[in-house]
Structures are given as C-alpha cells and as structure tokens.
NUNULUM-378366 format. One line per 10 residues: for each residue x, y, z of C-alpha. Coordinates in Angstrom, 1 decimal, always signed. Layout:
<nodes>
X/Y/Z ~ ...
</nodes>
This chain:
<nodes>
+0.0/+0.0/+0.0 ~ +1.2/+3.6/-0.8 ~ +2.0/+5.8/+1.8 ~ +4.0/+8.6/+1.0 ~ +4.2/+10.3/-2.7 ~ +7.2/+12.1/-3.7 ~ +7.9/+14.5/-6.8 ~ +10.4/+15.7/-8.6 ~ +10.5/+19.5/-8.8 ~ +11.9/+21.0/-12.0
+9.9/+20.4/-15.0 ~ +7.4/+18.3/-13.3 ~ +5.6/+20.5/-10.4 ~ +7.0/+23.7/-12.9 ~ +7.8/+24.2/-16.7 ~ +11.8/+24.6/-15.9 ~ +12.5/+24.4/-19.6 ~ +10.6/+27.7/-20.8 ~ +11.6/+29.1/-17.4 ~ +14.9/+28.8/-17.9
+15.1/+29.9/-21.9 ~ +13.5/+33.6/-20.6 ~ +16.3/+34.0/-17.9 ~ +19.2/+32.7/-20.2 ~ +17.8/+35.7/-22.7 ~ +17.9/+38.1/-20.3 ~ +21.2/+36.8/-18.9 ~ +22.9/+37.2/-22.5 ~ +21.6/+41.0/-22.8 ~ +23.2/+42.1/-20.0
+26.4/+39.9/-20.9 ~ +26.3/+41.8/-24.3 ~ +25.7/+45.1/-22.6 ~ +28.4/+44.6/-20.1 ~ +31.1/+42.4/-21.4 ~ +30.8/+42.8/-24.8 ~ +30.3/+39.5/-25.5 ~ +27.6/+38.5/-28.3 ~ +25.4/+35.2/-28.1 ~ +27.5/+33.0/-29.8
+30.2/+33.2/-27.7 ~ +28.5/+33.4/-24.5 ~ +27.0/+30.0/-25.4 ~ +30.4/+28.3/-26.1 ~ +32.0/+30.1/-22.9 ~ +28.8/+28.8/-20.7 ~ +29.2/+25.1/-22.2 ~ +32.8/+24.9/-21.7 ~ +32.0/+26.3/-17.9 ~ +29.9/+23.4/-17.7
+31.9/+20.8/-18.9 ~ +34.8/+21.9/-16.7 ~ +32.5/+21.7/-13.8 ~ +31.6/+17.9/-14.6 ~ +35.0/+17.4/-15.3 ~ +35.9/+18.1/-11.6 ~ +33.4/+18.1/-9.4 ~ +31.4/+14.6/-11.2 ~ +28.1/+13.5/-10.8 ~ +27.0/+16.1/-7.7
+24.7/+19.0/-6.9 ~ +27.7/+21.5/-7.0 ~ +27.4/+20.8/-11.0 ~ +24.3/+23.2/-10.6 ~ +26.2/+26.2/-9.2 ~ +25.6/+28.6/-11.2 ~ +28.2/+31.3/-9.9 ~ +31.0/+28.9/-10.0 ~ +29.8/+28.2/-13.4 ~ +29.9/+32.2/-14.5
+33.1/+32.5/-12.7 ~ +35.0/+29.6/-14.6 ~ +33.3/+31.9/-17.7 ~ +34.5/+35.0/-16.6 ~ +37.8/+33.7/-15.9 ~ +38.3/+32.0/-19.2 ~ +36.9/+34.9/-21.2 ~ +39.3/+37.6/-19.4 ~ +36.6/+39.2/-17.9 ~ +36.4/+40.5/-14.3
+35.1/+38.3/-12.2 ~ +32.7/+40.7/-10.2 ~ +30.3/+40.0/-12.3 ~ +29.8/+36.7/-11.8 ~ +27.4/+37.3/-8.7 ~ +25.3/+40.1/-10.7 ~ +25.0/+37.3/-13.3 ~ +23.9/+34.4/-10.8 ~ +21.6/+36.7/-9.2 ~ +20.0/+37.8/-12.4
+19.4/+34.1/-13.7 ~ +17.3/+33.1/-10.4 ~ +15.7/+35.9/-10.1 ~ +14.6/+36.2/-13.7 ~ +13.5/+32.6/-13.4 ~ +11.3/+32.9/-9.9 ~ +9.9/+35.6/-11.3 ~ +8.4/+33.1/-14.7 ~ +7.6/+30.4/-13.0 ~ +3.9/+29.1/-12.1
+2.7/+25.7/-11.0 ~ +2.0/+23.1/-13.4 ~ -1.6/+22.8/-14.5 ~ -3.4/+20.8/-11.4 ~ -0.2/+20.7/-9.1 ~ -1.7/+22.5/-6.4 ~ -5.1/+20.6/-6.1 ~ -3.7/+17.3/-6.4 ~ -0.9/+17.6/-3.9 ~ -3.7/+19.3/-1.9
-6.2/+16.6/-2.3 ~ -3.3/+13.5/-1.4 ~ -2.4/+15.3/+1.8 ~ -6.4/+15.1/+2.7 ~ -6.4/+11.5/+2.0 ~ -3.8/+10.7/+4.3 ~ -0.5/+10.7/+1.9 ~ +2.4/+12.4/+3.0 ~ +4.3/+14.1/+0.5 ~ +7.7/+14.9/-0.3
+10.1/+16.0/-3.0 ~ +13.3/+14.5/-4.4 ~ +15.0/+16.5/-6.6 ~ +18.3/+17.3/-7.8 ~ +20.0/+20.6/-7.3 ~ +20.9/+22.2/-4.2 ~ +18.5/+23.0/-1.7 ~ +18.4/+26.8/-1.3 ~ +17.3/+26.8/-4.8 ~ +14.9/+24.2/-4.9
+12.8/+25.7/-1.2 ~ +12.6/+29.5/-2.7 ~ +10.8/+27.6/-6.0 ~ +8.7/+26.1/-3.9 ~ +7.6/+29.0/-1.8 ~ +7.2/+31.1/-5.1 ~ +5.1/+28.3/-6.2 ~ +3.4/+28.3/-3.4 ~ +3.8/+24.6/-2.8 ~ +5.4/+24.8/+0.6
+2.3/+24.1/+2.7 ~ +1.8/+21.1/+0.9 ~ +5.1/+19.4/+1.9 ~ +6.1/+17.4/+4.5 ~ +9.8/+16.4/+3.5 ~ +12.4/+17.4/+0.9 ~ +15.3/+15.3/-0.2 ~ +18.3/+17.5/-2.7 ~ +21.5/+15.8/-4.1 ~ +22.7/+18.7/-2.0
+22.0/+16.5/+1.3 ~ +21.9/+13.1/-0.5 ~ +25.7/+13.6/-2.0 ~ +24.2/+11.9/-5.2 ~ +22.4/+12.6/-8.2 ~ +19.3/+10.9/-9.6 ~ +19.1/+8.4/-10.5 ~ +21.2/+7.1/-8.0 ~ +19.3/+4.7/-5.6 ~ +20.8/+6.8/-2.6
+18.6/+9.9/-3.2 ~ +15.3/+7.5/-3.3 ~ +16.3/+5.7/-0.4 ~ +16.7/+8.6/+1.6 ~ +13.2/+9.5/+0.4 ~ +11.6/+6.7/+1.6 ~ +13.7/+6.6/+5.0 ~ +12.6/+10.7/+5.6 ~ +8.7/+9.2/+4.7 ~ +9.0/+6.0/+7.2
+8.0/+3.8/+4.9 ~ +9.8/+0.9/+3.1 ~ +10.6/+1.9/-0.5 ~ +7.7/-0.5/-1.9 ~ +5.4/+2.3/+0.1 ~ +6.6/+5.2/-1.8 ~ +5.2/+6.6/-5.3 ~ +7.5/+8.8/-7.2 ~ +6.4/+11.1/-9.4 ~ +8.8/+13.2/-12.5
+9.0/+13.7/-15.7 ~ +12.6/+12.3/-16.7 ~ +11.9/+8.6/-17.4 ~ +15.9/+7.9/-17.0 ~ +16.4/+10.2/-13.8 ~ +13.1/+9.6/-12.4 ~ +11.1/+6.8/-13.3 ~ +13.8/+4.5/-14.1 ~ +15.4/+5.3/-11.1 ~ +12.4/+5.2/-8.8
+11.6/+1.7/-10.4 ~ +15.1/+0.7/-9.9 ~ +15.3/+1.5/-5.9 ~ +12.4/-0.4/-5.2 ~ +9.6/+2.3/-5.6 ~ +6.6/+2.8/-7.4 ~ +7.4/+5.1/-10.4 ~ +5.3/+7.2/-12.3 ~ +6.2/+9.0/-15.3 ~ +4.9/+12.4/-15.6
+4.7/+13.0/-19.3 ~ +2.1/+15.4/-20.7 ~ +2.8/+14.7/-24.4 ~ -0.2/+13.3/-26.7 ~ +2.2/+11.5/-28.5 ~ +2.7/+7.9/-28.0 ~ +5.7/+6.9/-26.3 ~ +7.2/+3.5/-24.8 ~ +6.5/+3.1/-21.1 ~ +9.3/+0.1/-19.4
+8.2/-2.2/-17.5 ~ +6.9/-1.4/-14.0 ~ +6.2/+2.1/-14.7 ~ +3.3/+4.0/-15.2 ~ +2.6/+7.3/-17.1 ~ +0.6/+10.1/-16.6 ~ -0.6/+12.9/-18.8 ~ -1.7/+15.2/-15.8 ~ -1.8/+15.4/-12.3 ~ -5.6/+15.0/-11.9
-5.1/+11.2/-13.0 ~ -2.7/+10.5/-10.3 ~ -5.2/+9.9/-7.2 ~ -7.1/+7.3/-8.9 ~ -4.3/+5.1/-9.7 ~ -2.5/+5.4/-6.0 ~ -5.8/+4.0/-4.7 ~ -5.4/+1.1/-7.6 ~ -1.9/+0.4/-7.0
</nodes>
C-alpha cells in the first residue's frame, strides 16, 4: 500500500525548460551590454563552464552552481570576475519571477495530503534553490519532507537519493510513489530502488512506457491510480 508520494520539482511541479530559456535571454543582454560578448560566444563560454564543472566536481549537486559556473566563464573569457554574482543573481531571479505551477499541481498535492498521503520531494539541485521555487510556487504548505543531491551527496538516479526519500517518509521503498518527468532520472530510477514510479509525461504523442512504470498525462489522473496500486 502507498504511503508517501514524492515528486520531482523542475519540470514536473513547474515548466523549468521555458523558465529557464527567458532567464538565459535576459542573462545574455546584460552579458552583451556589459562584457561585450555577443550570443555566440556566451553560449560556447557557458558550455565549456559546464563541462569543466563535470570534469571536476562529477556527478554532484555543486554541477548546478551557477556562480561557479559564471566564474569559470568570466575567468576563461578575461573578464572580471565581479560580475559573476550580478549574473547568478540575475538568472534566479529572472526565473522565480516566470515560474507558475503546473496545471493541477496544487489541487492534487492538496487533495493526497487530505487522503492521508504524506508528500515529499526528491530533486536534484541544491537546496536553497529548490525551497525559494517552492515557496514562489506556493507549494510549501503542501510538503512534509524534501530530499536535494545537496543533502543526498548523489544525483538521480542514483538509488541513494530515493532511499533517503523513503527513509525521511518512514515507509519501506515498496510504500513510496515517485512522481517526475525524466523517465531515465526519475522513473527508471524510482523503479530501480524499489519504488513505485510514475512518469509524468504530458505529451499526446505515443511513447514506450518500461516495465513497472506507469505514465501520466496530468496530475488530476494520479489519485485514482495510487488507490489502484
């Protein structure tokens, strides 16, 4: 029996991806208005940044440091370095301000809590980050433990993160529903740890679900099938 449902954050209980596309535009105007750098090369300078950071830090939630990141770009560009907290603080801002909840996130996470669920999240990325999304989503009310790759030391979908889930939820892993929308990080990971996984992918277009998951198209048909499961 399911007693504890835990989500993924970015893309699932908010559109990350079109989040994230408005702050990197505004990010590259004020790199063109203040380093004289045009998109082009702002793009190759951010995904060498990135690749350095995997290159020495590995799989971890420090590869989601985003002043680190604009510093190793300043740094390799020959630009000062100042402006590599102007920049960070630009990006999350820009994106706190787009964000909104995903269609039905609210009044199903609402509804699970009044039927006796507990519900957490599991998410990668570190956690100051991840609670000031979900306060400007307004999600905090709704729940009752958070588990980052910050705390964990891992990434999804490593079977740590999920475990730790289930160990912050009291319940055995075979008790827990997870809930994202990357089949890989989150589904396949869930499934592989022991927990119920649910894929949350709204696309009309037919896709291959593995074995032992379950999608969904939208939040509003999650209820029906934890009180199947």
């Amino acid at each position: 029996m399911i007693k504890s449902i835990i989500f993924d954050l970015d893309d699932t209980l908010y559109d990350f991806t079109s989040a994230h596309a408005f702050a990197m535009k505004r990010l590259m105007a004020y790199v063109r208005a203040n380093l004289g750098l045009d998109d082009e090369r702002f793009d190759a300078l951010n995904r060498e940044a990135l690749n350095r950071q995997k290159q020495r830090l590995g799989s971890c939630a420090a590869l989601h440091n985003r002043l680190i990141r604009y510093q190793m770009l300043l740094e390799a560009a020959g630009k000062p370095i100042a402006h590599a907290p102007e920049m960070e603080a630009l990006y999350w801002s820009t994106l706190l301000e787009r964000i909104r909840p995903t269609h039905g996130a609210i009044e199903t996470l609402g509804s699970l809590r009044l039927s006796g669920y507990t519900i957490g999240i599991g998410t990668n990325m570190t956690a100051n980050w991840q609670y000031a999304k979900l306060k400007r989503l307004g999600l905090m009310a709704y729940v009752d433990y958070i588990v980052t790759s910050e705390e964990a030391g891992v990434e999804k979908p490593a079977p740590e993160l999920f475990l730790l889930c289930a160990e912050k939820a009291g319940c055995a892993p075979a008790e827990c529903a997870f809930v994202g929308d990357s089949l890989e990080s989150d589904a396949l990971g869930a499934r592989d740890a022991g927990l119920a996984a649910y894929w949350f992918n709204p696309s009309a277009d037919p896709v291959d679900v593995p074995e032992g998951i379950r999608r969904i198209r939208a939040f509003s048909e999650l209820p029906a099938l934890l009180e199947n499961a």
